[in-house]
LOTI-462119 format. One record per residue: residue number from 1; x, y, z of N, C-alpha, C, O, CB in turn; residue in three letters. Coordinates in nm, 2 decimals. Glycine has a CB too. Example, Ala and Ser with C-alpha at 12.3 -4.5 7.8 and 13.67 -1.06 7.14 Angstrom:
// LOTI-462119
REC   i    npx    npy    npz   capx   capy   capz    cpx    cpy    cpz    opx    opy    opz   cbpx   cbpy   cbpz  aa
REC   1   1.32  -0.57   0.78   1.23  -0.45   0.78   1.32  -0.33   0.78   1.42  -0.33   0.85   1.13  -0.45   0.90 ALA
REC   2   1.28  -0.22   0.71   1.37  -0.11   0.71   1.29   0.00   0.79   1.34   0.11   0.80   1.41  -0.06   0.57 SER
END
This chain:
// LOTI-462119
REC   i    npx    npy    npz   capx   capy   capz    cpx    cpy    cpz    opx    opy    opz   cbpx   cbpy   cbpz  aa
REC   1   1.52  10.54  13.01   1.44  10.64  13.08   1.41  10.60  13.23   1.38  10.67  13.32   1.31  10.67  13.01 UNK
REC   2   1.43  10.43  13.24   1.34  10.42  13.37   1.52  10.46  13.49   1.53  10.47  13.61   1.23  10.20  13.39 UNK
REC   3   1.59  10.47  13.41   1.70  10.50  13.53   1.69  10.66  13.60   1.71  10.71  13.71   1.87  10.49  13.45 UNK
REC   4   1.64  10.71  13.48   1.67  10.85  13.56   1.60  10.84  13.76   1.68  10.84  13.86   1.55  11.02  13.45 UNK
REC   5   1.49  10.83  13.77   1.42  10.85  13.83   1.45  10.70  13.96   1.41  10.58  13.95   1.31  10.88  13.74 UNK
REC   6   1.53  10.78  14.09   1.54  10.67  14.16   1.42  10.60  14.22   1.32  10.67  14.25   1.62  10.69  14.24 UNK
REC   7   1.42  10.45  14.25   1.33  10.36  14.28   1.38  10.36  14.44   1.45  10.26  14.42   1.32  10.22  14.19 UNK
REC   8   1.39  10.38  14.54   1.42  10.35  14.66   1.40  10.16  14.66   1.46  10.06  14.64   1.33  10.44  14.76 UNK
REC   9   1.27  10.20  14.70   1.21  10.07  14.70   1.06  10.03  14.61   0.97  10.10  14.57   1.18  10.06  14.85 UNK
REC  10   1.08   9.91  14.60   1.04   9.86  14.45   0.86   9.89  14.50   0.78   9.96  14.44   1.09   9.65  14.39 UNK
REC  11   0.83   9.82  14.61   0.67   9.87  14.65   0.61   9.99  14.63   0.49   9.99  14.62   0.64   9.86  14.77 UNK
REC  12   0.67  10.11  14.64   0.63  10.23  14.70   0.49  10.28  14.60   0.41  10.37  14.63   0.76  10.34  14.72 UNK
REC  13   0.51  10.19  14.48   0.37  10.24  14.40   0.37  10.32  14.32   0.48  10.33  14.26   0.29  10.29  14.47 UNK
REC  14   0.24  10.43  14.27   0.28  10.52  14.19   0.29  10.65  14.27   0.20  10.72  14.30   0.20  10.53  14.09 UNK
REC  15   0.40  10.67  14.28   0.52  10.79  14.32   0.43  10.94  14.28   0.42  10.99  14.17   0.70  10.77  14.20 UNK
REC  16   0.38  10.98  14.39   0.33  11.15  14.33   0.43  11.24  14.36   0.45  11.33  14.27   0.20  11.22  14.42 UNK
REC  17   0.50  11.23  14.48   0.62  11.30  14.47   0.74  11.28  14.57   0.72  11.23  14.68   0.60  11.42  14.49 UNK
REC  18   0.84  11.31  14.52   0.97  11.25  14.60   1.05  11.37  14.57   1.06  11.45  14.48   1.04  11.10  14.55 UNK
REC  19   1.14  11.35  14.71   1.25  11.44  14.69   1.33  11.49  14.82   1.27  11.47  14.93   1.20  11.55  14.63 UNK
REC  20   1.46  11.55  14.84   1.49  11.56  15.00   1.42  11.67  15.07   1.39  11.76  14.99   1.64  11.59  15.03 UNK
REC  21   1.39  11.68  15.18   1.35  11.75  15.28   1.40  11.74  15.42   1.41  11.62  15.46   1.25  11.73  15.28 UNK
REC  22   1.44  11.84  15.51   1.46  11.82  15.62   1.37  11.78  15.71   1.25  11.81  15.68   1.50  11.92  15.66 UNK
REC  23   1.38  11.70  15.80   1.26  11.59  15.89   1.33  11.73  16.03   1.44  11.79  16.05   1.32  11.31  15.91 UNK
REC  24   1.18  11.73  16.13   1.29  11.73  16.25   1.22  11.61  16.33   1.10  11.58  16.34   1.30  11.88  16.34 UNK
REC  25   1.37  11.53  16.41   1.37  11.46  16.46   1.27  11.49  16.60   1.26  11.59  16.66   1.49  11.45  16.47 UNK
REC  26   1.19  11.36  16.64   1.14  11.35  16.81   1.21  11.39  16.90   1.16  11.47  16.98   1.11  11.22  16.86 UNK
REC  27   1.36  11.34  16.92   1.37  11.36  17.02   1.55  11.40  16.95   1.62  11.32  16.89   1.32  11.24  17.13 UNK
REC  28   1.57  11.54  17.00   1.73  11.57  16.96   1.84  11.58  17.05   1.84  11.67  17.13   1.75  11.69  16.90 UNK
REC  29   1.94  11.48  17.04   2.08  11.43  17.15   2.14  11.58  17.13   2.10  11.67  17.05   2.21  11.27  17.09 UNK
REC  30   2.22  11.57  17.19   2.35  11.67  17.17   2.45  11.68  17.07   2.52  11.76  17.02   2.43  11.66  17.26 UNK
REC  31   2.41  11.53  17.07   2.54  11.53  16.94   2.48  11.55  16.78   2.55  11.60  16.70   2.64  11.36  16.93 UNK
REC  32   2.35  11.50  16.75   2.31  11.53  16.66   2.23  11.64  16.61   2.20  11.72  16.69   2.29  11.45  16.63 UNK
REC  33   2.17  11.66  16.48   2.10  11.78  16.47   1.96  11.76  16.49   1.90  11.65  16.48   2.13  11.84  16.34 UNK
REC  34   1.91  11.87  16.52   1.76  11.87  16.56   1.68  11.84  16.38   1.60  11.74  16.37   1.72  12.06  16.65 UNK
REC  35   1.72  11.93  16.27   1.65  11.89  16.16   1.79  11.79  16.07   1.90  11.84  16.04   1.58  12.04  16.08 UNK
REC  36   1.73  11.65  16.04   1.77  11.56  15.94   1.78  11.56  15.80   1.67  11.54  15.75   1.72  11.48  15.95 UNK
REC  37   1.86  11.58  15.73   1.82  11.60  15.58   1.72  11.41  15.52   1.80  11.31  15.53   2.02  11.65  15.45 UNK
REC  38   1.62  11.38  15.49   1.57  11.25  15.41   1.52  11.28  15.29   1.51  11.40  15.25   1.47  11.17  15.46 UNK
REC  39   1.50  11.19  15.23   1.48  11.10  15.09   1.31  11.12  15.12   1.26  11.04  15.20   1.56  10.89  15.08 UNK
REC  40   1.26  11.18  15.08   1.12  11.15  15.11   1.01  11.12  14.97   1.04  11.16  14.86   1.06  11.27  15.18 UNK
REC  41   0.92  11.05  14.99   0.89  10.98  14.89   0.75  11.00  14.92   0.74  11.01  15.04   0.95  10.83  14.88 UNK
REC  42   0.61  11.01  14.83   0.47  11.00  14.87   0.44  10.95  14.76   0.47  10.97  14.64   0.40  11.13  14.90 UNK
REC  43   0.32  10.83  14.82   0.30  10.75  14.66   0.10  10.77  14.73   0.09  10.86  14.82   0.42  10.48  14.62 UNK
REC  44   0.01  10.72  14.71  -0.09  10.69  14.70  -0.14  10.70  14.81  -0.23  10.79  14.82  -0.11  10.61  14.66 UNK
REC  45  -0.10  10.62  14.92  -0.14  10.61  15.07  -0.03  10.62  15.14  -0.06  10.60  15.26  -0.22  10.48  15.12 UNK
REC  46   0.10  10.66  15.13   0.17  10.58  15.23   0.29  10.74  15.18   0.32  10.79  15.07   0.22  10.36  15.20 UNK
REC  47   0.33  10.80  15.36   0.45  10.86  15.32   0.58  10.81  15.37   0.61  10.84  15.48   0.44  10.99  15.36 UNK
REC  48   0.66  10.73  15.30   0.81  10.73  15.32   0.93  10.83  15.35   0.96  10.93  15.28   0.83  10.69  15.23 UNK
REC  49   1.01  10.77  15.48   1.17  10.86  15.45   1.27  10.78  15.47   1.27  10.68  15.54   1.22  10.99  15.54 UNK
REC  50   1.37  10.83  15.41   1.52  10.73  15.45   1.60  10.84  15.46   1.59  10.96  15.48   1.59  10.62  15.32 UNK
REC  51   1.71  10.73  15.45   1.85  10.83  15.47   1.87  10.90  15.35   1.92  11.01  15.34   2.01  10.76  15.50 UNK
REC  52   1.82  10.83  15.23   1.88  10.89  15.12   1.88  10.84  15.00   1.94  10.73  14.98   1.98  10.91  15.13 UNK
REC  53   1.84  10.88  14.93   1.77  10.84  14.78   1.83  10.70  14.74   1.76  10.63  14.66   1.82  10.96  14.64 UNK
REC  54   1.93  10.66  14.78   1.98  10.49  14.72   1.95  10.42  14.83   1.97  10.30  14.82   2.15  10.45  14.68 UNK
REC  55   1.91  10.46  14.93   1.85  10.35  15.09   1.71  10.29  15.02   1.62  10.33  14.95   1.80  10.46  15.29 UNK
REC  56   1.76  10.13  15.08   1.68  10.01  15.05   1.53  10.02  15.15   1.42   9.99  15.12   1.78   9.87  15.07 UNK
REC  57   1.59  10.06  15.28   1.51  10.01  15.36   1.46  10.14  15.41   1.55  10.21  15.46   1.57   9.90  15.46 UNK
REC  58   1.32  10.21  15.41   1.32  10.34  15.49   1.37  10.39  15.62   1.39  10.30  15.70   1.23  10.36  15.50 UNK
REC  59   1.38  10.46  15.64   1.40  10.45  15.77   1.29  10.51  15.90   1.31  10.53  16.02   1.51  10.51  15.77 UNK
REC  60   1.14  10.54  15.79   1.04  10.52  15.85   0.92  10.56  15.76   0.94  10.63  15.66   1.05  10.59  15.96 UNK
REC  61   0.83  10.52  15.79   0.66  10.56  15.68   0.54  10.57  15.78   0.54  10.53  15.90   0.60  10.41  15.54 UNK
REC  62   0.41  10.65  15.70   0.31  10.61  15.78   0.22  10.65  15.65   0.25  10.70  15.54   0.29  10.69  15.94 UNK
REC  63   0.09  10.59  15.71  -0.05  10.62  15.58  -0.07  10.75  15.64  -0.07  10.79  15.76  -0.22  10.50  15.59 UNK
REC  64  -0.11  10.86  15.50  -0.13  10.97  15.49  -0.26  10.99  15.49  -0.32  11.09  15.46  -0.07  11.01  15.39 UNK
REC  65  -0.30  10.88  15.53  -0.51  10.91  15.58  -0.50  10.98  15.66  -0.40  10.99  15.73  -0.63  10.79  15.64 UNK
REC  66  -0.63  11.05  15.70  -0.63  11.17  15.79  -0.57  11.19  15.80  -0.55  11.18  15.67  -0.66  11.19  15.87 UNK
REC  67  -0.45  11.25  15.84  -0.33  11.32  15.82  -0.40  11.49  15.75  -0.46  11.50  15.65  -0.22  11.22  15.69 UNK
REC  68  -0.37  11.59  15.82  -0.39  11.72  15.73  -0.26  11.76  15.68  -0.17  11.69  15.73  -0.45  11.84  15.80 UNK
REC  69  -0.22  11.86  15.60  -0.10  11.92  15.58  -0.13  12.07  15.56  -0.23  12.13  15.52  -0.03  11.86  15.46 UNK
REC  70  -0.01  12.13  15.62  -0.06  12.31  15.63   0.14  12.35  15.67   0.22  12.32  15.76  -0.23  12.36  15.85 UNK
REC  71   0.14  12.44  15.53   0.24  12.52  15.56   0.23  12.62  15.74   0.13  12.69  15.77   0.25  12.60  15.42 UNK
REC  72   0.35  12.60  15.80   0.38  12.69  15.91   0.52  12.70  15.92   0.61  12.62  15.91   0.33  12.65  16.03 UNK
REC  73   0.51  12.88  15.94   0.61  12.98  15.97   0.69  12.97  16.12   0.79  13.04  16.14   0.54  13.12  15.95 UNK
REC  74   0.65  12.90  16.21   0.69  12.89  16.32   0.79  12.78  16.38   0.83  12.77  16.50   0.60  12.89  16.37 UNK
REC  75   0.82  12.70  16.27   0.88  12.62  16.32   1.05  12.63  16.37   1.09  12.57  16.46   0.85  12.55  16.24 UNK
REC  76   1.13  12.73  16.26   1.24  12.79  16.24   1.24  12.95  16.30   1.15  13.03  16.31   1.26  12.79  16.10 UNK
REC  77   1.37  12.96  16.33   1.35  13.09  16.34   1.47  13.15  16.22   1.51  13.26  16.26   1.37  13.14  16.50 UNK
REC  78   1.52  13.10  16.11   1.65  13.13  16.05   1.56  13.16  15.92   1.44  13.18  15.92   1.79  13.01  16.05 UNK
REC  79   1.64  13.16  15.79   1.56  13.19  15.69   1.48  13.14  15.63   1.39  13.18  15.55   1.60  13.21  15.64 UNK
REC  80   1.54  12.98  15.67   1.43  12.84  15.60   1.29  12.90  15.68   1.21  12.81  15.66   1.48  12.63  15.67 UNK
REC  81   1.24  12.98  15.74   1.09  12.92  15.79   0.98  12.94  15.73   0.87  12.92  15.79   1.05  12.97  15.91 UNK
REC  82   1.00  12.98  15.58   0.90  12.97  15.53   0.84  12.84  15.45   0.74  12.80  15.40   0.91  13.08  15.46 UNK
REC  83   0.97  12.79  15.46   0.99  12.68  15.39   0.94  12.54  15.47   0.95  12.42  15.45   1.14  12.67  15.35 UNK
REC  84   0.89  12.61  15.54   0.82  12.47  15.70   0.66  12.38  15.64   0.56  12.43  15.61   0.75  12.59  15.92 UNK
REC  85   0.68  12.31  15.65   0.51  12.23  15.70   0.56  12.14  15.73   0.67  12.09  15.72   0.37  12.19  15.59 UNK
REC  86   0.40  12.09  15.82   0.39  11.97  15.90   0.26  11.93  15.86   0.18  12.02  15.83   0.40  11.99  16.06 UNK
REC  87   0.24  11.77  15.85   0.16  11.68  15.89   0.09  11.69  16.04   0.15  11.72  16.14   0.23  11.56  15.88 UNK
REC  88  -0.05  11.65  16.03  -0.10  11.64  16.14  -0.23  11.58  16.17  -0.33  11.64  16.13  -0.09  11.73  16.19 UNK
REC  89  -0.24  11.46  16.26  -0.35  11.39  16.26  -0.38  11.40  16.40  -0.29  11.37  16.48  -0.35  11.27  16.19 UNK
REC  90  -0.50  11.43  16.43  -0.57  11.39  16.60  -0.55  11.23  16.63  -0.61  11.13  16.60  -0.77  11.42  16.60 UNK
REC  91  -0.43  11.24  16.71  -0.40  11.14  16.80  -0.33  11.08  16.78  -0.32  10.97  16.84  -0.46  11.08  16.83 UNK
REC  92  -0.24  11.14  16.68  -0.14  11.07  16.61   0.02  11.16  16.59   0.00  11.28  16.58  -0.22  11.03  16.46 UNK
REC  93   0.14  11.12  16.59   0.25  11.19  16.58   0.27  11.32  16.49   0.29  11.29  16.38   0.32  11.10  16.54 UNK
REC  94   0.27  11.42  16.51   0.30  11.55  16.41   0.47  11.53  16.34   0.58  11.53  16.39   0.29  11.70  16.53 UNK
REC  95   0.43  11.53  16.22   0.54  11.53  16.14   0.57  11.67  16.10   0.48  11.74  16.04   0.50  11.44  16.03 UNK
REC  96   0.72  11.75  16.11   0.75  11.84  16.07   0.85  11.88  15.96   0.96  11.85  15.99   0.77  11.87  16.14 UNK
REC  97   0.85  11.94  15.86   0.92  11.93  15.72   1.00  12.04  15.70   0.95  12.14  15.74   0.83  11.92  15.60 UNK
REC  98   1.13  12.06  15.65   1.13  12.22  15.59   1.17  12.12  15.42   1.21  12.01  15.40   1.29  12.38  15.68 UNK
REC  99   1.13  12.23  15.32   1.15  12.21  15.21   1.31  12.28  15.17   1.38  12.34  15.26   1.01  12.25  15.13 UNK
REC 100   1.34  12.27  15.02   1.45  12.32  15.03   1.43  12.50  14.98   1.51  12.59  14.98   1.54  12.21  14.94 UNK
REC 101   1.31  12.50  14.95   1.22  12.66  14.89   1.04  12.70  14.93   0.96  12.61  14.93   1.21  12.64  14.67 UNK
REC 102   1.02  12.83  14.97   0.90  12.80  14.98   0.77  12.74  14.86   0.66  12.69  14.86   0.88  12.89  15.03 UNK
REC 103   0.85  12.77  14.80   0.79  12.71  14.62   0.75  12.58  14.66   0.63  12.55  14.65   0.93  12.68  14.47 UNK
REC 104   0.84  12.49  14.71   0.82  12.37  14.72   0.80  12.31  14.81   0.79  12.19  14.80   0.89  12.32  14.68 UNK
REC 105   0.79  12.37  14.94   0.72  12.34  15.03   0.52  12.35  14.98   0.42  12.28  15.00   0.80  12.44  15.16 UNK
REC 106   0.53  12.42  14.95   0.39  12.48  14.91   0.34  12.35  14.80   0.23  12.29  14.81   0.41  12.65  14.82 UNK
REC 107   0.45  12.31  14.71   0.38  12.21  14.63   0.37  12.04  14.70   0.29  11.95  14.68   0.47  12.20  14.50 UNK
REC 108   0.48  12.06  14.80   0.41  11.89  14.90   0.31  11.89  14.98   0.26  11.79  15.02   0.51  11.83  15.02 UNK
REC 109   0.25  12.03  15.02   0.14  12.06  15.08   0.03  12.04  14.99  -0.05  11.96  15.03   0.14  12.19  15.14 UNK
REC 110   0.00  12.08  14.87  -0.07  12.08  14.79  -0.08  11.94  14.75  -0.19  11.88  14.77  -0.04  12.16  14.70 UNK
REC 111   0.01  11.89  14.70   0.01  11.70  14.66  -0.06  11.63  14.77  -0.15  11.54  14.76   0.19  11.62  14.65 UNK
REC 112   0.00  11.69  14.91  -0.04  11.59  14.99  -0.24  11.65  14.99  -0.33  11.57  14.97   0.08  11.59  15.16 UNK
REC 113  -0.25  11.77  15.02  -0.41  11.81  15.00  -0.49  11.72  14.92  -0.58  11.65  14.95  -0.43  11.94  14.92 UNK
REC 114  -0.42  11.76  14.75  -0.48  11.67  14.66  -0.49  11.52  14.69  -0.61  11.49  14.68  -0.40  11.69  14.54 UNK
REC 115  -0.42  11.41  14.74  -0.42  11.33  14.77  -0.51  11.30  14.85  -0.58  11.20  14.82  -0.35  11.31  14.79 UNK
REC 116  -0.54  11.35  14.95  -0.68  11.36  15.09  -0.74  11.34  15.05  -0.81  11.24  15.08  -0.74  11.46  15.17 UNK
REC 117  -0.78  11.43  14.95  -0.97  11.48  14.89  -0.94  11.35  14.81  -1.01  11.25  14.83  -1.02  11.69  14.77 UNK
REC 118  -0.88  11.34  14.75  -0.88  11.19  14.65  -0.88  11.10  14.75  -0.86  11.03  14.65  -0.75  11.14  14.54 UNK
REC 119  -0.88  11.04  14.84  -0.90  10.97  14.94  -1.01  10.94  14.99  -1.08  10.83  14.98  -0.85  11.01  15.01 UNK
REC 120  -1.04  11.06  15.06  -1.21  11.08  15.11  -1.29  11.06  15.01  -1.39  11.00  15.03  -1.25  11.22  15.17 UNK
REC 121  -1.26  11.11  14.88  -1.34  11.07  14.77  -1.39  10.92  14.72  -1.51  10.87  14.70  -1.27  11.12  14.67 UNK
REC 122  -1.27  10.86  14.71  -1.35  10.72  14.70  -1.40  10.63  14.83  -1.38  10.51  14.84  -1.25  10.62  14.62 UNK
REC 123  -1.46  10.71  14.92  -1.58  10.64  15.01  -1.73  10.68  15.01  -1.82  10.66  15.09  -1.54  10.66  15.14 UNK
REC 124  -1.72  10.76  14.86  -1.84  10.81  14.83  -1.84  10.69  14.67  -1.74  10.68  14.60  -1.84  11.01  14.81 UNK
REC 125  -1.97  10.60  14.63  -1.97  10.57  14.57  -1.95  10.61  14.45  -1.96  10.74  14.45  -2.02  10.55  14.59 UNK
REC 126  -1.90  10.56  14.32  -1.93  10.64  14.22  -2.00  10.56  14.09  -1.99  10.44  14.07  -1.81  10.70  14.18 UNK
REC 127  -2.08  10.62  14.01  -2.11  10.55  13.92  -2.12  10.62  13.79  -2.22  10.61  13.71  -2.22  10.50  13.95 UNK
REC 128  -2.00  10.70  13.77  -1.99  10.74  13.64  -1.91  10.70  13.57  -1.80  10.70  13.62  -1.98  10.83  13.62 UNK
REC 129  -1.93  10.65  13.45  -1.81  10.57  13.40  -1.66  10.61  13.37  -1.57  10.53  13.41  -1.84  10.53  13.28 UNK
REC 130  -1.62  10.76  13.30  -1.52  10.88  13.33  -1.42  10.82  13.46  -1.31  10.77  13.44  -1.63  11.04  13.37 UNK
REC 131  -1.47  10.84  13.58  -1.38  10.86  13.70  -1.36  10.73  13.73  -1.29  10.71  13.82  -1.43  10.95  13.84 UNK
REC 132  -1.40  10.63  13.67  -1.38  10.48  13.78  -1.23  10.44  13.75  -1.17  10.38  13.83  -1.49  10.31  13.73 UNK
REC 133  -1.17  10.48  13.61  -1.04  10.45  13.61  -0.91  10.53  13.73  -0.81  10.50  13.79  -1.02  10.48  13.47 UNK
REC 134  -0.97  10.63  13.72  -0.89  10.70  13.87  -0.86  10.63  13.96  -0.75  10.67  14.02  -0.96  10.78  13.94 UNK
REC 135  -0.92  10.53  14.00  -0.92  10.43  14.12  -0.90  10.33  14.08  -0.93  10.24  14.16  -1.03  10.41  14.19 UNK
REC 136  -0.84  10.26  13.95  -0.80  10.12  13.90  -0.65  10.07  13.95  -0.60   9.96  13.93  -0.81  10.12  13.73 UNK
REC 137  -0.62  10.18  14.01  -0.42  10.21  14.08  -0.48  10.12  14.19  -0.46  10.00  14.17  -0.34  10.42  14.16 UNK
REC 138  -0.57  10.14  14.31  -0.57  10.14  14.42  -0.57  10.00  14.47  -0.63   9.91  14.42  -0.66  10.22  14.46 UNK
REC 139  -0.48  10.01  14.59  -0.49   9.88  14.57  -0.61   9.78  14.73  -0.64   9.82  14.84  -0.29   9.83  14.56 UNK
REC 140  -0.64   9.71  14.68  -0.77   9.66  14.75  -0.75   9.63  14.84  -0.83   9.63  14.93  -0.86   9.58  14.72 UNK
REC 141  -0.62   9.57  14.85  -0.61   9.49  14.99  -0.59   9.59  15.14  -0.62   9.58  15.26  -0.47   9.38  14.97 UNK
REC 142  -0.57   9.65  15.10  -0.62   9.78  15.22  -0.69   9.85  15.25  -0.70   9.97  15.25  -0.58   9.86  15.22 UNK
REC 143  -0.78   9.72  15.29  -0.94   9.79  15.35  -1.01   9.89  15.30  -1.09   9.94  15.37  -0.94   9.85  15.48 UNK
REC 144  -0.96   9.92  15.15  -1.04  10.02  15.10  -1.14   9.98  15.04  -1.12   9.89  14.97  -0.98  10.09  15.02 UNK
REC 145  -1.24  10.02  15.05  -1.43   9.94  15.01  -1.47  10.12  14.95  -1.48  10.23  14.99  -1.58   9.87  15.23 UNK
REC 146  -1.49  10.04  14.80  -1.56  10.15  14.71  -1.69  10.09  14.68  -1.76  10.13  14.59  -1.48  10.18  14.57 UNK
REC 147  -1.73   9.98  14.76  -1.87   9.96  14.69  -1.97  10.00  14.75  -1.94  10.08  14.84  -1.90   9.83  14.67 UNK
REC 148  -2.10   9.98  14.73  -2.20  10.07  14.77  -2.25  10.10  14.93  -2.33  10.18  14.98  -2.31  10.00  14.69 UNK
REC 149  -2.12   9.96  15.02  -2.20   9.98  15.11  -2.08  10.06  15.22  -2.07  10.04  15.34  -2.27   9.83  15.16 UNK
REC 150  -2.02  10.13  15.15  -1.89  10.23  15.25  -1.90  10.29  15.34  -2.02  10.34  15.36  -1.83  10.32  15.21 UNK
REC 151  -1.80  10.32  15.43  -1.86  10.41  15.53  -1.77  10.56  15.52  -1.67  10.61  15.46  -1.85  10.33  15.69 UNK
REC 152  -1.88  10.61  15.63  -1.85  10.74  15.56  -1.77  10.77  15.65  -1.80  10.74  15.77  -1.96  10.84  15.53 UNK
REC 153  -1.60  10.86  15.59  -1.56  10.97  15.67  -1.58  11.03  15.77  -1.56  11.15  15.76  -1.55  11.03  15.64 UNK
REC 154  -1.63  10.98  15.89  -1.62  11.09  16.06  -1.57  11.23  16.03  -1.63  11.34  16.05  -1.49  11.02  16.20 UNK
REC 155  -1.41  11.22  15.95  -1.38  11.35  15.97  -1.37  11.47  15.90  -1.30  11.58  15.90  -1.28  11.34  16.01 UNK
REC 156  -1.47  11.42  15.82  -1.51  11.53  15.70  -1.56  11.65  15.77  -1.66  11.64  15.85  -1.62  11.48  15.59 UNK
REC 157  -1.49  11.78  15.72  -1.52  11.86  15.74  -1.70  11.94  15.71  -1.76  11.90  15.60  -1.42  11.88  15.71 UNK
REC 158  -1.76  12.04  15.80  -1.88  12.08  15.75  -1.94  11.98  15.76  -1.97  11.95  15.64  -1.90  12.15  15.63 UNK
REC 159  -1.98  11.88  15.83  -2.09  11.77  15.82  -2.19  11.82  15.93  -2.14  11.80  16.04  -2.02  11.60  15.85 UNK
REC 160  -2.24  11.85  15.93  -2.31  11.87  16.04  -2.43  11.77  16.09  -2.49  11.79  16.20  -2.35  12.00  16.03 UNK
REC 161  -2.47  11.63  15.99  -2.57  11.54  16.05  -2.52  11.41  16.09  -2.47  11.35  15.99  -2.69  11.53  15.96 UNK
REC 162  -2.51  11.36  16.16  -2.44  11.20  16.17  -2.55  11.12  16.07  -2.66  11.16  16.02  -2.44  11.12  16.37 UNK
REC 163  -2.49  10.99  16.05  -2.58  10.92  15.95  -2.57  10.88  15.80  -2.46  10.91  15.75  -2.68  11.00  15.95 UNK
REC 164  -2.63  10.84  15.75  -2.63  10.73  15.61  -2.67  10.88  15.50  -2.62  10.88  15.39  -2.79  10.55  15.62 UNK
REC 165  -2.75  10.98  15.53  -2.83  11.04  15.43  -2.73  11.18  15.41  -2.79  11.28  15.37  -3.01  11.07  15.49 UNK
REC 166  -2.55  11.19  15.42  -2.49  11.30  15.45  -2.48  11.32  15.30  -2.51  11.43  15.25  -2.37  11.29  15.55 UNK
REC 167  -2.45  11.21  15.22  -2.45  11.22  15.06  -2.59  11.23  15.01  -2.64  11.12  14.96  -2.38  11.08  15.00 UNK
REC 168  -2.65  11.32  15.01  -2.77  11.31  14.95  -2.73  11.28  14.76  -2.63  11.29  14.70  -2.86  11.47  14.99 UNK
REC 169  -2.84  11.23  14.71  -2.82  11.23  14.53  -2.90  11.33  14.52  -3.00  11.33  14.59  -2.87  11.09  14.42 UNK
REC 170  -2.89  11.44  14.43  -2.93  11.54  14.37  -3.02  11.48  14.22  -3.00  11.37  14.16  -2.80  11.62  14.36 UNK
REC 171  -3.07  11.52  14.20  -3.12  11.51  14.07  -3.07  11.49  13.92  -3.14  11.46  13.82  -3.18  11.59  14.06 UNK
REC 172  -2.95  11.51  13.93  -2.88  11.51  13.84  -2.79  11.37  13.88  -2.71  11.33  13.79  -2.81  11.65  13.83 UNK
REC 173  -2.81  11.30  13.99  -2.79  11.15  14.00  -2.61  11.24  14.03  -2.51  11.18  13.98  -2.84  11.01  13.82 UNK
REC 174  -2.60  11.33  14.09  -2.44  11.28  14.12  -2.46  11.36  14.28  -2.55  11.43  14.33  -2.29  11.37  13.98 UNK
REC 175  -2.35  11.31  14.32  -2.31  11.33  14.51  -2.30  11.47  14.52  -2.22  11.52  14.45  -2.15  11.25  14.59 UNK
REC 176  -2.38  11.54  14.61  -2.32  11.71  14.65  -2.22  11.71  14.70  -2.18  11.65  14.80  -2.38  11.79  14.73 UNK
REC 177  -2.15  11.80  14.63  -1.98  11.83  14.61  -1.99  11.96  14.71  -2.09  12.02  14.72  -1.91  11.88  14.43 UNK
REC 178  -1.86  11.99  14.78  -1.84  12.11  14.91  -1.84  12.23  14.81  -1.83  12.35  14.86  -1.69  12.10  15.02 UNK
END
C-alpha cells in the first residue's frame, strides 16, 4: 500500500493534499510558458512544488501561515479560469494556481482554509482533553508555542481590541468561537 502514493520527499510530513497544478511563473521569457505544470504537495505548515511527482528536490516551498486562499476568475482568459486560485499574504509573494477542474481547485482552497483556522487555532490554549491529540503531529521545533503563555494572532480577523483579554473564557470554561 505504501507504494501507491508518491513520497517526493521523505520530510514533507502528513500530506493533506497533493497533486499537479499549473503554477504561473514570476517572471515569463519568450521561450517558455507563462503557466508551468508542478507536483504540488501541502502537508501541515509548509506548501511544496517540483517538477514532478518523482523530483527529489522541490523546486520551491513556503509556510502556509498567513497566507489566505480565495478562488479567482481573473486570472485566465481561456476556459481554465474557473479553475484559478491564488495564495496571498500582506507582504509577501502572491502565488497563482489553476487546478486541473473547478471541483478541485475549490477543494485546495478549502484544505488550504481548513488548515489556517487549524493554525490560528492552536495559539489559543486548550484544555480539553478530546482536541489535544489534534496537535500531537505538530512539530515543536517551529516556534510553535501551545502553552499558556502564546501570542495572539495580529491577523485575525473581527478583532477589534488589541491585548491579552481578546479570548475571553466564557462560563462554560471554553474560548469564544467566531
Amino acid at each position: 500500500l505504501e507504494e501507491i502514493l508518491p513520497k517526493p520527499v521523505q520530510d514533507t510530513g502528513n500530506i493533506l493534499k497533493q497533486g499537479y497544478l499549473e503554477k504561473r511563473s514570476r517572471e515569463h521569457s519568450f521561450f517558455g510558458s507563462e503557466w508551468q505544470k508542478r507536483w504540488c504537495v501541502l502537508n501541515r505548515k509548509t506548501f511544496y512544488y517540483y517538477a514532478n511527482e518523482k523530483s527529489k528536490q522541490p523546486k520551491g516551498s513556503f509556510s502556509i501561515e498567513h497566507y489566505s486562499a480565495r478562488l479567482v476568475s481573473h486570472l485566465r482568459k481561456d476556459s481554465r479560469k474557473r479553475c484559478c486560485f491564488e495564495l496571498t499574504c500582506h507582504g509577501k509573494r502572491t502565488y497563482e494556481f489553476t487546478a486541473a477542474s473547478p471541483a478541485e481547485a475549490e477543494d485546495w482552497v478549502d484544505q488550504i482554509q481548513f488548515l489556517l483556522k487549524d493554525l490560528s487555532s492552536l495559539t489559543i490554549p486548550c484544555d480539553e482533553e478530546g482536541e489535544e491529540e489534534l496537535y500531537n503531529d505538530v512539530d515543536s521545533s517551529d516556534s510553535m508555542n501551545t502553552s499558556h503563555n502564546t501570542t495572539l494572532n495580529q491577523d485575525e480577523p473581527n478583532v477589534e481590541m488589541e491585548g491579552e483579554d481578546i479570548y475571553e473564557v466564557l462560563p462554560g470554561g471554553h474560548p469564544k468561537s467566531e
